[in-house]
N, C-alpha and C positions, 0 to 999 in steps of 0.2 A: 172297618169303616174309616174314610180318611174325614180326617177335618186340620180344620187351621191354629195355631197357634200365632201371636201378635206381638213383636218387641216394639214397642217404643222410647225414642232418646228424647229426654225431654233437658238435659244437661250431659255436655260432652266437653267440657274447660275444666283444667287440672289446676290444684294450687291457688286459683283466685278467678274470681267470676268478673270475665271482661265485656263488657255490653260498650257500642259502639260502632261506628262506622267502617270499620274495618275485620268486624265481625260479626256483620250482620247476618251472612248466607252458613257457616258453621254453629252461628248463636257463642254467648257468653256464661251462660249458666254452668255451675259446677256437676257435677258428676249425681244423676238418675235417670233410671231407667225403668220401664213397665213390659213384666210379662203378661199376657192374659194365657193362660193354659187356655186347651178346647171344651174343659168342662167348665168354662170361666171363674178357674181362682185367677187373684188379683197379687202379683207377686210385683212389690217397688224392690229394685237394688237400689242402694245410696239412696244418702236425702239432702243433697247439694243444693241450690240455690235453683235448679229447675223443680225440684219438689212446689215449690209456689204454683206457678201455673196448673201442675200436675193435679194438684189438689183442686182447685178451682175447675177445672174441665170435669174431672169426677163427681163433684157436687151440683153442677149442671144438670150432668146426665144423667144421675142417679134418681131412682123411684122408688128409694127406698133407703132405712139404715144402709150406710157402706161397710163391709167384710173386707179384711186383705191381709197381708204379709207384708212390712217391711225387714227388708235382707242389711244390714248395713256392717259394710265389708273393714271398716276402723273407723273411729270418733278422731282422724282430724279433722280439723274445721271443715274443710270443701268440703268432706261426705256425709255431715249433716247439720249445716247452716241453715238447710232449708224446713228443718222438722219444725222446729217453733213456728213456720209457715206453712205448714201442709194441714189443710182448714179443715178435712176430713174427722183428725183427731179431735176437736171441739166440738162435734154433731154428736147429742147423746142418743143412744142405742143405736152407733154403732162399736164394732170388735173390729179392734188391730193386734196382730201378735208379730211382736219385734223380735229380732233375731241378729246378733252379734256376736264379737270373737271376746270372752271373759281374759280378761287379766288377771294378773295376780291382784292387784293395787286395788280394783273396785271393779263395781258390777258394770252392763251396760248401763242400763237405769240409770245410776250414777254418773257415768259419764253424760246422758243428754242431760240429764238435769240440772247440770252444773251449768249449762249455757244459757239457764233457762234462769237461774236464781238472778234477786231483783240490781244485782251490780251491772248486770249485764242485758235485762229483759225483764217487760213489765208483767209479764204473765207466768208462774210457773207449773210445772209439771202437774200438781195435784187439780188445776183451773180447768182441764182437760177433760170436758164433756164424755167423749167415747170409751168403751170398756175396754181399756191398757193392758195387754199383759207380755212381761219382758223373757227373754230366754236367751241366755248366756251360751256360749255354742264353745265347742272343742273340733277338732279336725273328726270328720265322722259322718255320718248320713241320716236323714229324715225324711218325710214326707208330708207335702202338704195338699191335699186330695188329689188329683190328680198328677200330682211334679213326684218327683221324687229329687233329691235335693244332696250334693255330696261337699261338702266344706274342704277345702284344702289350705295351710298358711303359704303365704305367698313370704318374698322376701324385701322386706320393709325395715324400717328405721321405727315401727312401731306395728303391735303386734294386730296383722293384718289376714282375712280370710279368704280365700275365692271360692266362686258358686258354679257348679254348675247341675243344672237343670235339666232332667230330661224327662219329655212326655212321650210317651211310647217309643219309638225308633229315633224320634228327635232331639237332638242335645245345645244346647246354650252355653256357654262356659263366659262369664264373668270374672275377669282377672284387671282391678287395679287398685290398689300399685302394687306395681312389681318389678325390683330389676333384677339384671343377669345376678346369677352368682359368681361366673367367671367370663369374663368377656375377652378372649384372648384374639389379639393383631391379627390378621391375614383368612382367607379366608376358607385354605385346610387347615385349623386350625382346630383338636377335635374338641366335642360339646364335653363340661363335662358333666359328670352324671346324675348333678342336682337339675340341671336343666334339662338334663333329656327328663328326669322326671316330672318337671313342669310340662315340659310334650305332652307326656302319657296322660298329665289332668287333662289336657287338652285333646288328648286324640278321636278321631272320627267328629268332632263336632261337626252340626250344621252350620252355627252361627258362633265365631270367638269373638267376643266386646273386650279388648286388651289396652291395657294405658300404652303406650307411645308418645311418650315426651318428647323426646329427646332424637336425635341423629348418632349414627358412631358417633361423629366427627365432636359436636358437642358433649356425648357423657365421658369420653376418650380426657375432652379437655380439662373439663373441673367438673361434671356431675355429678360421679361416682357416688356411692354412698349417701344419693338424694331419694332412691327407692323408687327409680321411675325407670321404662324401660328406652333404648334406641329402637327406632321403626325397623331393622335392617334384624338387630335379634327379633323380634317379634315375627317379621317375616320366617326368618330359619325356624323358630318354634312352633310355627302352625304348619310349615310343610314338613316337620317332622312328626307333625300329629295327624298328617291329613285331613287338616280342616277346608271344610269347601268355601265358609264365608269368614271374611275378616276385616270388622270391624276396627279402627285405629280410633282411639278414644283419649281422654285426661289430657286432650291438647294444651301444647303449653300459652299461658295467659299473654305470651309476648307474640305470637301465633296469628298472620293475618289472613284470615281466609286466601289470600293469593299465596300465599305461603304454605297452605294446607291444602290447595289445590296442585301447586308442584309436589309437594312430599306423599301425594298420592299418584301423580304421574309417573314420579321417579318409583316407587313401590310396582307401581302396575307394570312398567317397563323393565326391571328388574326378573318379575315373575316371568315373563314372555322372554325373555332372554335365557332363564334356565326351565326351559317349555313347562309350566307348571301351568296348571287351569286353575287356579282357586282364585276366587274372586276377592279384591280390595277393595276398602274404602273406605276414606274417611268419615267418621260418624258427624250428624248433623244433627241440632235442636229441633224438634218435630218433625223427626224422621221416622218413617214405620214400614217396617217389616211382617210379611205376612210369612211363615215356615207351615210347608203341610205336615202334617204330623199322622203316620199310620203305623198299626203292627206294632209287637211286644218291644220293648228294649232289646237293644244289639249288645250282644257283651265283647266290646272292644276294647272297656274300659276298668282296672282293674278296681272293684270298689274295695273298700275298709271292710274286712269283715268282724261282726260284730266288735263295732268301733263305738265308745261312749261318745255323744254329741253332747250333752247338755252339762252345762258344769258346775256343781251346787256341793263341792268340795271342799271341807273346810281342813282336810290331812294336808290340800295343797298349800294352801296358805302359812300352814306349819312347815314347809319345804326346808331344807337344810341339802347346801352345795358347799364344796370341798372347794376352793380355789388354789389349784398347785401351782401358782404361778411367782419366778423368784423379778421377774424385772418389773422394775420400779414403777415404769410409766404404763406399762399392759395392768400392772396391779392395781393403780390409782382409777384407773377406769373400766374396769371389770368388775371390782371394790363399789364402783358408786352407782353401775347398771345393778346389781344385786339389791345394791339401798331404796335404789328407785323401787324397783320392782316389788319390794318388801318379803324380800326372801334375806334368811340370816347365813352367814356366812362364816365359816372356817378356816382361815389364811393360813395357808403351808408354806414354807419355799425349802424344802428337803423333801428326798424321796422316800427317803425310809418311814418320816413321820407322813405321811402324804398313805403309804399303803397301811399303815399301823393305823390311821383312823378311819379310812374307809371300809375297813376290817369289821372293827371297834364297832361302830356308826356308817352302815352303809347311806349315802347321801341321797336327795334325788336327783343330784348333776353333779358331775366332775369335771370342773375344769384345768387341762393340765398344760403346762408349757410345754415346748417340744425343744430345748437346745441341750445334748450331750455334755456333760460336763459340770451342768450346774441343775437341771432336770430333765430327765429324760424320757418325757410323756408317752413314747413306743414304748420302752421297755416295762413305764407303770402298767400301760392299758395291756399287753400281754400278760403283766403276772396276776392280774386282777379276772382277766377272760378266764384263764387256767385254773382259779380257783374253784373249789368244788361246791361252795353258796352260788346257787342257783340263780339270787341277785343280781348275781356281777355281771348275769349274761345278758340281760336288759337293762343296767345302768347304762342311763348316755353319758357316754365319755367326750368329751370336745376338746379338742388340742388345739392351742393356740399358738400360731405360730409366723413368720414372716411371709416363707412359702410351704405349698400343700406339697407332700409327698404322697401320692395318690395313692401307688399299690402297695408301699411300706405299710402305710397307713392302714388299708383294706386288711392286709392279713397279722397284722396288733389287733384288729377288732375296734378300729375307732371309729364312734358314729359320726360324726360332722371336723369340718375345721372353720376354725375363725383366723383369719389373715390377718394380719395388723397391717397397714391403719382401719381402726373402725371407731365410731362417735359410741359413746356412750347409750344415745337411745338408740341407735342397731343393737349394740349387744344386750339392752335390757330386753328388745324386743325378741332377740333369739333366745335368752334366757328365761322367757316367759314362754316359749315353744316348746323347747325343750323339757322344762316341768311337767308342763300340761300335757304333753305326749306320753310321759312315760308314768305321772301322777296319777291319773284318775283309774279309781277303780269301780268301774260297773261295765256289766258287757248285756245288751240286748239280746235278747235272745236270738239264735237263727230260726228261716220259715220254714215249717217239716215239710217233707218231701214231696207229699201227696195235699201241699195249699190248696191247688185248686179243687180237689174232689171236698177237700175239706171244708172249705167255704162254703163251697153249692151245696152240703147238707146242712148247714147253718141256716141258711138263708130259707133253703126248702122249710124248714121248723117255722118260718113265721113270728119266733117269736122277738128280735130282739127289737129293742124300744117298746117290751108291754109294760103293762103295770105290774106292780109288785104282786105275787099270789101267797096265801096263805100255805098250797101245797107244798112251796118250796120253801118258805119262810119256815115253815114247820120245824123240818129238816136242819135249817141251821143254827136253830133255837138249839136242838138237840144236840150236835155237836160244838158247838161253842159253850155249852154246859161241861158236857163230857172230857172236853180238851181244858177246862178252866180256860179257856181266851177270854177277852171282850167283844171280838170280831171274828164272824164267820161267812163265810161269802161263797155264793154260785158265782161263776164268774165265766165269760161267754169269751176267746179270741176274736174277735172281728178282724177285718182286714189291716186296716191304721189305729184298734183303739181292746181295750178289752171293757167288755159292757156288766154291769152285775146286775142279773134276774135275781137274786136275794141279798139285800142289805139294809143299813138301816132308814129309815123312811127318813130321813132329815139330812144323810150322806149323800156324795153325788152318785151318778149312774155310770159314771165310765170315768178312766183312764186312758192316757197316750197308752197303745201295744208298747212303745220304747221301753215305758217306764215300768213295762209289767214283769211281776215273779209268774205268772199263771202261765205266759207263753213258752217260759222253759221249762214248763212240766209238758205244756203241750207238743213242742219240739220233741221232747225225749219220751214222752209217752209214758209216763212211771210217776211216782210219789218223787217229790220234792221236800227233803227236810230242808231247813235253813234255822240252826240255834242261834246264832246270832250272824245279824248281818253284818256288823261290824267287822268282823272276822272275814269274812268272804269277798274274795279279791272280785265276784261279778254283782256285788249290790252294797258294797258298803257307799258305795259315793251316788248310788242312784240318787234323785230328788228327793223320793217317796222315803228315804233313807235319811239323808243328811238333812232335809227339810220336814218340812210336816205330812201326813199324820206319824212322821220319826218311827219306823216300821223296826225292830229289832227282831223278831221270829215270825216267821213264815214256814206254812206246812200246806203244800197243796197235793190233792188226790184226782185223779183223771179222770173224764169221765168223756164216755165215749158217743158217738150215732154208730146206729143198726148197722151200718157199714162197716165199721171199724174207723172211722177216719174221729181223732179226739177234737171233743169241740172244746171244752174250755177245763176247770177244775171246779171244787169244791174244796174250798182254802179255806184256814186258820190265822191268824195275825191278834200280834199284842206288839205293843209299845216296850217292850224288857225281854232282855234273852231267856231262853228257856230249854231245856232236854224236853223230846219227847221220846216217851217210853218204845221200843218197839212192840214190845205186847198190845200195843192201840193203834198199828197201824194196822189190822185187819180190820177192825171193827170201822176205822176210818173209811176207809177201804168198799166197806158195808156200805157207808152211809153214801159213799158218792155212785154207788149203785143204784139208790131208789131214788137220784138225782137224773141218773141215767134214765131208769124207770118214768118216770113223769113226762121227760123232755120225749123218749123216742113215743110213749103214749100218744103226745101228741103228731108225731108222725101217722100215726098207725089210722087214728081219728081221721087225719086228713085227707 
């Protein structure tokens, strides 16, 4: 079935919101933008200073509480100046669920609300009418009913996310800010291979909304290390993604519409010059795009697999990096990106003590210099690769150095380089990337094999969203006796959420599928012990882990439809680690059989 999907720009000005006569046909507003999916979820990127309007047009139209998503890609000011004005949030019953890139330093939450306390604004955060709820994001993927949603960090001076979106076949990719990581002269000059991977975010898109500040000619001169991109790379990175439409966005606030009207001429002439069809243009203040949207998603695009998105991590915040660095002025400011950041640090400038503590105390980051003689950052990352601790072979290593020595570098095993000159907030910003990628431990389940046949007997059952029954209540009264837990649970996979047909009458009814232990039993088909989660590099850092109800042992049992396709388990949970016997997993075993029993009963019925 085809239907449509809907972007609209309601802020397309970078850096400072310019209203005025010479930007009236582009607009002034800072950076937001509206998906509407075809099954009408309500996805905001950014909450810039067109958030205002934005808000107002919604509560218009609306005939009813408002539902939606805000995406917000970093808390500098232009990407969300405009939240303490988005009038939606102050309408009680309605639901927003925010969505941002977590820092070491504080949560999202924290950050809008800081803009919100009364130094700065007469209203703050808790005055807010509508049902709030925030979610801290990591590089990784979700889903928000109909979207499917994949986070990527972009490369910023502060630690920043991109979005892209796809509804069936159709893809959206949201990138700003972002600049090159290497912008080399001329124009065989090869890409290298951080930015071809910004392609790949990018590849097969419908529609790319990309910041383009900037000209060569101006980031060439002094903008370097401002975190915004040239129109001329962003061109080369959507024909190397084969994006059909491209959006030029986060115009710069000096920017006059005649200005922005040449820098789109020049783009479109450019393309037609190296025969390329993909369409440009500059983005405008209520501008709207209509995209048809049909058919399964197209796998062009490599996703994360079972990649943790959400980050409610407190091992991260205890992070501990190694800085191998012996020169004085790289040290003073890698030294104070660390302090920012609130990650503690171990300053080396020897090699021998440099591999002797990373031995000791493997770190979550290594930063090493690279000059022979005085540290020799190949030679560490090579004997640390070779070492037979399993660690070493996912520690990120980052050499810092004047210039990158590309394949030297690739076969020591070093994951990133940082170039000197770089400002203090790029490197805290990388250095909060770099954690978070290789920090958090919880991993989503994958979907087994047979999802679809799987769901369709789900669904065939009629049962999920019933009331609680005694038949099933029964049952877990019984095992939750038998196991000593507190908590015993029927527990259904649904497509985005896992649902419980038995629990306790005053607990909720469902769970994010992300955050659930029940879908890797389902996945795997078999019993699921977990003695302590703590210990288990796929749920120690889940939510339901590190947050409340603080889950420590988990034991789920399978339970199957008449088909064989598993529909959900028949779990155990308590708050404190615990063994359980194997002599009880049959009897377990038993019980999630006359769970089976009930649920196919009612097939049978039907």
């Amino acid at each position: 079935m085809n239907s449509e999907a809907k972007v609209r720009f309601w802020g397309t000005r970078g850096s400072l919101a310019k209203p005025g006569r010479k930007t009236l046909r582009y607009g002034g507003n800072t950076s937001c933008v509206q998906v509407t999916s075809p099954g009408g979820a309500l996805v905001i990127i950014d909450c810039g200073t067109g958030a205002h309007e934005l808000g107002q047009t919604l509560l218009a139209e609306a005939k009813g509480p408002l539902r939606g998503t805000i995406l917000i890609s970093h808390t500098h000011w232009d990407h969300i100046q405009g939240f303490p004005f988005f009038a939606p949030l102050f309408v009680p019953g309605g639901h927003w669920d925010i969505y941002g890139p977590h820092g070491l330093g504080g949560s999202l939450r924290d950050a809008l609300a800081g803009q919100m306390e009364h130094t700065y604004f007469p209203v703050n955060l808790e005055q807010m009418g509508a049902s709030i709820r925030f979610h801290d994001l990591l590089e990784g993927e979700f889903e928000i009913d109909d979207i499917r949603i994949t986070t990527r960090y972009l490369n910023h001076p502060a630690l920043t996310l991109g979005y892209r979106l796809e509804m069936g076949a159709t893809r959206v990719v949201y990138a700003c800010d972002h600049e090159p990581y290497a912008r080399p002269a001329g124009p065989q000059s090869p890409v290298h291979e951080l930015d071809l991977r910004h392609s790949e975010f990018l590849a097969g898109a419908d529609l790319v909304i990309h910041d383009a500040q900037f000209t060569d000619r101006e980031y060439a001169a002094s903008r370097k290390g401002w975190g915004h991109s040239p129109v001329e790379y962003v061109l080369e990175m959507a024909q190397l993604a084969g994006v059909k439409r491209l959006a030029l966005s986060h115009h710069d606030p000096g920017r006059t519409d005649d200005e922005l009207d040449g820098l789109q001429a020049a783009a479109r002439l450019a393309l037609r010059q190296q025969g390329s069809g993909m369409e440009v243009f500059s983005a405008a203040d209520g501008q709207e795009l209509a995209l048809a949207v049909s058919g399964p998603a197209k796998a062009d695009f490599a996703h994360a697999e079972a990649t943790a998105i959400f980050a409610a991590a407190p091992a991260i915040k205890d992070s501990v990096i190694i800085l191998g660095v012996a020169d004085a002025k790289w040290s003073l400011v890698l030294a104070e990106a660390a302090r920012s950041a609130g990650v503690r640090t171990i300053h080396l400038a020897e090699g021998a003590a440099i591999l002797r503590q990373a031995e000791t105390e493997p770190p979550a980051l290594l930063l090493l210099e690279d000059l022979p003689g005085r540290i020799d950052g190949l030679e560490i990352c090579r004997t640390l690769r070779a070492n037979s601790d399993q660690r070493f072979q996912t520690l990120p290593i980052v050499v810092v150095a004047a210039r990158e020595r590309v394949s030297e570098g690739r076969a020591a095993g070093v994951t990133r380089w940082l170039i000197f000159p770089f400002t203090t907030q790029y490197a805290e910003a990388q250095i909060e990337a770099w954690i978070m990628r290789s920090a958090c431990r919880w991993v989503p389940a994958t979907r087994p094999e047979d999802e679809d046949t799987r769901l369709a007997a789900l669904r065939e059952l009629a049962i999920l969203d019933t009331p609680l029954e005694e038949r099933f209540d029964r049952i877990t009264r019984v095992a939750a006796a038998f196991a000593g837990v507190p908590l015993a649970l029927v527990s259904l996979v649904d497509e985005h959420r896992q649902w419980f047909k038995s629990c306790p009458a005053t607990g909720p009814r469902e769970t994010s599928r992300e955050l659930s232990f029940c879908a890797h039993a389902v996945a795997n088909r078999e019993p699921l012990i977990v003695p302590d989660t703590f210990l288990d590099e796929r749920f120690a850092d889940n939510p339901l882990v590190a947050g409340e109800p603080r889950i420590r042992f988990y034991a789920g049992f399978p339970v199957f439809h008449a088909n064989g396709s598993c529909l959900g388990t028949l779990c155990l949970v308590d708050m404190r680690p615990r063994q359980f016997p194997e002599s009880s997993l049959q009897r377990m075993a038993d019980l999630a059989r006359l769970v089976e029993q009930e649920l196919n009963a009612d097939a049978r019925r039907g």
